[in-house]
C-alpha positions, -999 to +999 in steps of 0.1 A: +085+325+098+052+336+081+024+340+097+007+322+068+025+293+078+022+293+120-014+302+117-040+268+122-051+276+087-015+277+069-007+242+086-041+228+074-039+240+042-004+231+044-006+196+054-004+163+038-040+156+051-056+182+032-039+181-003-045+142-003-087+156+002-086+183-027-063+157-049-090+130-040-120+151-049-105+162-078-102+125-092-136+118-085-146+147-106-126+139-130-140+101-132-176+118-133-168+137-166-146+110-186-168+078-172-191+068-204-209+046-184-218+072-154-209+049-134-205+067-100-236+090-106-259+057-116-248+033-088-232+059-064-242+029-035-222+002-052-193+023-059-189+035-024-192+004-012-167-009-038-138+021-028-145+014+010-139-023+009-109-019-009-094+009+013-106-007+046-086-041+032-057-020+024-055+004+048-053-025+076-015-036+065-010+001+055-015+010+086+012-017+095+036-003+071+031+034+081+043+022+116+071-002+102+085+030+079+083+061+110+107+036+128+127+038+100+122-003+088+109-009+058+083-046+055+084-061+021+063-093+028+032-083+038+015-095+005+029-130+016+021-128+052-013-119+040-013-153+015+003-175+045-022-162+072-052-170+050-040-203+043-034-209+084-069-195+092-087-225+067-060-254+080-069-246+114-104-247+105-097-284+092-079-291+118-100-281+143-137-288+129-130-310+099-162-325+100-184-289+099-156-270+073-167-299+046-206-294+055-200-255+055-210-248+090-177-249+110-182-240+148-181-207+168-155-222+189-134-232+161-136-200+143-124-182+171-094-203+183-086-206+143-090-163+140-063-164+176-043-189+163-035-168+127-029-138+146-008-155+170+010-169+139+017-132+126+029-120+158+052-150+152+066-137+122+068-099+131+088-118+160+106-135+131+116-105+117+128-084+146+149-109+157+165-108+124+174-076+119+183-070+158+198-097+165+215-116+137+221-080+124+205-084+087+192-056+070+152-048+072+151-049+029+172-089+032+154-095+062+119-096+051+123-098+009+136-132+027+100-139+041+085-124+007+099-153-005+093-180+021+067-172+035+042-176+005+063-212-001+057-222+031+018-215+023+018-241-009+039-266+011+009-269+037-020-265+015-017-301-001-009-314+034-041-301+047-061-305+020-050-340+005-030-331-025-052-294-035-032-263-045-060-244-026-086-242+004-121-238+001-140-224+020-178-229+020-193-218+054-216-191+038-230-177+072-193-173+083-180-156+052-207-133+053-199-117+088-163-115+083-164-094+049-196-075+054-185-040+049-198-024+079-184-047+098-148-048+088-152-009+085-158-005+122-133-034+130-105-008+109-120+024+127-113+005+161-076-010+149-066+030+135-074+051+166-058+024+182-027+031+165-033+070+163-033+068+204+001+049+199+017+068+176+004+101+193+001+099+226+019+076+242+057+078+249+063+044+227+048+060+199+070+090+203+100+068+207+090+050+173+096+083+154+126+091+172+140+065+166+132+063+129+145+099+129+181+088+142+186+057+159+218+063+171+204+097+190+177+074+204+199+050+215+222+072+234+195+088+251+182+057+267+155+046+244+152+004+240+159+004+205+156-035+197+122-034+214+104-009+194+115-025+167+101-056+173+069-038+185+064-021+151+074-051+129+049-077+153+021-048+145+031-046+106+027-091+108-005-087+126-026-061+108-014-082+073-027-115+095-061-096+098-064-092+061-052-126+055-087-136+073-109-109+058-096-117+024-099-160+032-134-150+038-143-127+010-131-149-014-144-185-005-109-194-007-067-198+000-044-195-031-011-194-014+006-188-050-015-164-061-029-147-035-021-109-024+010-108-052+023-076-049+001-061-019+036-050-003+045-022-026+006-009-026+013-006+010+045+012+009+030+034-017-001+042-001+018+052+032+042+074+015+013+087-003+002+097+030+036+116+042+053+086+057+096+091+045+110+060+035+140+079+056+121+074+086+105+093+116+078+111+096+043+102+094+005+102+110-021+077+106-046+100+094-026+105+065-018+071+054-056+064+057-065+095+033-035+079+011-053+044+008-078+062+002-068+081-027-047+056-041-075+028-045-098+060-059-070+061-087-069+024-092-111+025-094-108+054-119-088+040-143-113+011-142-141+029-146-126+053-177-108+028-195-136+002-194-110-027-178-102-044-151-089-027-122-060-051-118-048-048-152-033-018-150-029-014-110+008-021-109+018+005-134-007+024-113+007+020-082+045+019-096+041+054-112+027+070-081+051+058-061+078+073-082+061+105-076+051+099-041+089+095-030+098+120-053+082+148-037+084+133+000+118+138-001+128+169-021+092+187-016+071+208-041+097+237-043+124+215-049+110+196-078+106+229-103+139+242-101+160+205-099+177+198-131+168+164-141+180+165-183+213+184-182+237+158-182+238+132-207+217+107-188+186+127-190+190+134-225+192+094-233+163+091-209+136+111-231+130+089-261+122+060-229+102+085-211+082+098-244+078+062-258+066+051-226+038+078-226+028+073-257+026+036-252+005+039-221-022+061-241-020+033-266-027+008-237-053+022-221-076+036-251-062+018-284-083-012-280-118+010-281-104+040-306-090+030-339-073+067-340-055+061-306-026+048-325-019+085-343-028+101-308-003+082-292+026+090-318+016+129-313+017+125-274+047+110-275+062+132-297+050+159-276+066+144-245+099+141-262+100+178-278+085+194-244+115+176-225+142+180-250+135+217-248+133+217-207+169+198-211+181+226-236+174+250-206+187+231-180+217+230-200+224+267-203+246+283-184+234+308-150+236+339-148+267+335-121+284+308-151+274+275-132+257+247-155 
């Protein structure tokens, strides 16, 4: 082995950590120069603010994730949990205070048993969820695409109860909603909830269990490790830190739109810890580095907003769909890999480059059509330009070696 490699500098230059921090600089640059509207250099303030509050909010169920994914589970409901728990924190509320949640000032007493009684209600179904896939034996994917499902039903099914016949709560306790989304506040509350995890994860036996066992659970089991009970701690963790944005979000927004609410959150998760070096395989991972991928990932969401003049949901699933793609891709074969793989000698990549070119094209078209009226003819060269740079990538892949393999 190198010493460029076993030296403190190869590993940090090396590591996860530090690419995600030049890749994540290197966006914001890139933002600066294509922005028309300047807007990180004329409200620098605001847009920090903006980028924080969305990483803090996903980096809480992230965090979750990260954990879920090193023991080698995978969580597809936290966007529901997220949507059931804010709906739970406002019916406890009622429940509790009716009389001060319709005059907007519901008590300190309330609040608090409503806040324990949501994360209690997570823990519940992190319980739900272990028990599952331990015990009945179901798969982590069936078990919780399940709760994706029911969950977020069980959330509009209480609503009207609560509320008399509304398809939402509202929320209008101003001094209340204030303290539980100001921005300093939930950033110290995820500072606290992270290095608790980081002692977990690294240095505490349990934490070192959780990554053996998502490295091979049968080697963990056979020497002695309590395989059913890590797994419930790491799904009651990945319930509970989704809980906690449940509340945050309740409280940002005013309100509790079970149907609506934190769609698709569970893949920005995912993506954002695999971002951050997490293997879907299991066993690999820090929380450092699923932070600095939250981090990066809602930078990219923010840039496309800020560059193609829109709003940042509009485009954030293709976003966060393409980057995971890549994410995975490289977590699993690694930079070295990727160059020399073939991935258009056989038929199928051949059919795939129209889709792949088309698609490009398309996505120019998309994101600068509707404020350039010669995006159209850009597009057709781009994507034109995709399909003869891979056509001619295929025709080398296709060639035989120099030893006669294809």
């Amino acid at each position: 082995m190198s010493n460029e490699t076993t030296s403190p500098l190869g590993r940090l230059l090396s590591s996860v950590e530090f690419k995600l921090i030049v890749s994540w600089v290197f966006v914001v640059l890139v933002t600066m120069l294509l922005d028309t509207r300047n807007t990180y250099w004329n409200k620098p303030a605001d847009s920090v603010e903006l980028i924080l509050r969305q990483t803090v909010l996903l980096g809480f169920f992230a965090l979750g994730a990260a954990i879920i994914i090193i023991s080698g589970g995978i969580d597809l409901s936290s966007g529901s949990v997220i949507a059931m728990s804010a709906t739970v924190f406002g019916s406890l509320m009622i429940v509790l205070d009716p009389e001060g949640f319709k005059a907007g000032h519901v008590s300190t007493n309330a609040v608090v048993l409503s806040i324990a009684g949501t994360l209690l209600v997570g823990a519940m179904v992190g319980t739900l969820h272990a028990w599952l896939i331990t015990s009945v034996g179901l798969p982590p994917f069936v078990a919780t695409l399940a709760t994706l499902v029911g969950l977020r039903s069980f959330g509009r099914g209480l609503t009207p109860t609560i509320t008399g016949g509304k398809s939402q709560i509202d929320f209008s306790d101003l001094g209340l909603r204030e303290s539980l989304k100001d921005v300093t506040s939930i950033s110290i509350l995820f500072i606290l909830f992270a290095l608790l995890l980081w002692f977990l994860m690294s240095r505490t036996v349990t934490g070192r269990h959780l990554q053996a066992m998502g490295g091979n659970e049968q080697a963990a089991k056979l020497s002695g490790i309590r395989t059913d009970r890590l797994k419930w701690l790491a799904y009651v963790i990945g319930a509970v830190s989704a809980s906690i944005v449940g509340i945050i979000s309740f409280a940002d927004t005013g309100s509790a739109k079970p149907d609506i609410m934190a769609r698709g959150y569970e893949l920005n998760a995912i993506a954002a810890s695999v971002i951050g070096g997490c293997s879907l395989q299991g066993g690999v991972g820090t929380i450092s580095g699923t932070i600095l991928g939250c981090l990066f990932l809602r930078t990219i969401i923010d840039a496309v907003q800020k560059i193609v003049g829109t709003g940042a949901d509009v485009y954030e699933g293709m976003i966060v769909g393409i980057v995971v793609v890549v994410a995975v891709t490289f977590s699993q074969r690694g930079s070295s890999k990727i160059a020399s793989k073939k991935y258009f000698s056989n038929a199928i990549g051949w059919s795939v480059i129209p889709t792949l070119g088309l698609l490009t094209g398309l996505s120019y078209l998309l994101f600068f059509g509707a404020r350039e009226w010669y995006a159209n003819y850009q597009a057709f060269l781009i994507g034109v330009t995709v399909v003869v740079a891979l056509s001619i990538r295929a025709f080398l892949e296709s060639r035989p070696s120099v030893n006669g393999q294809t």
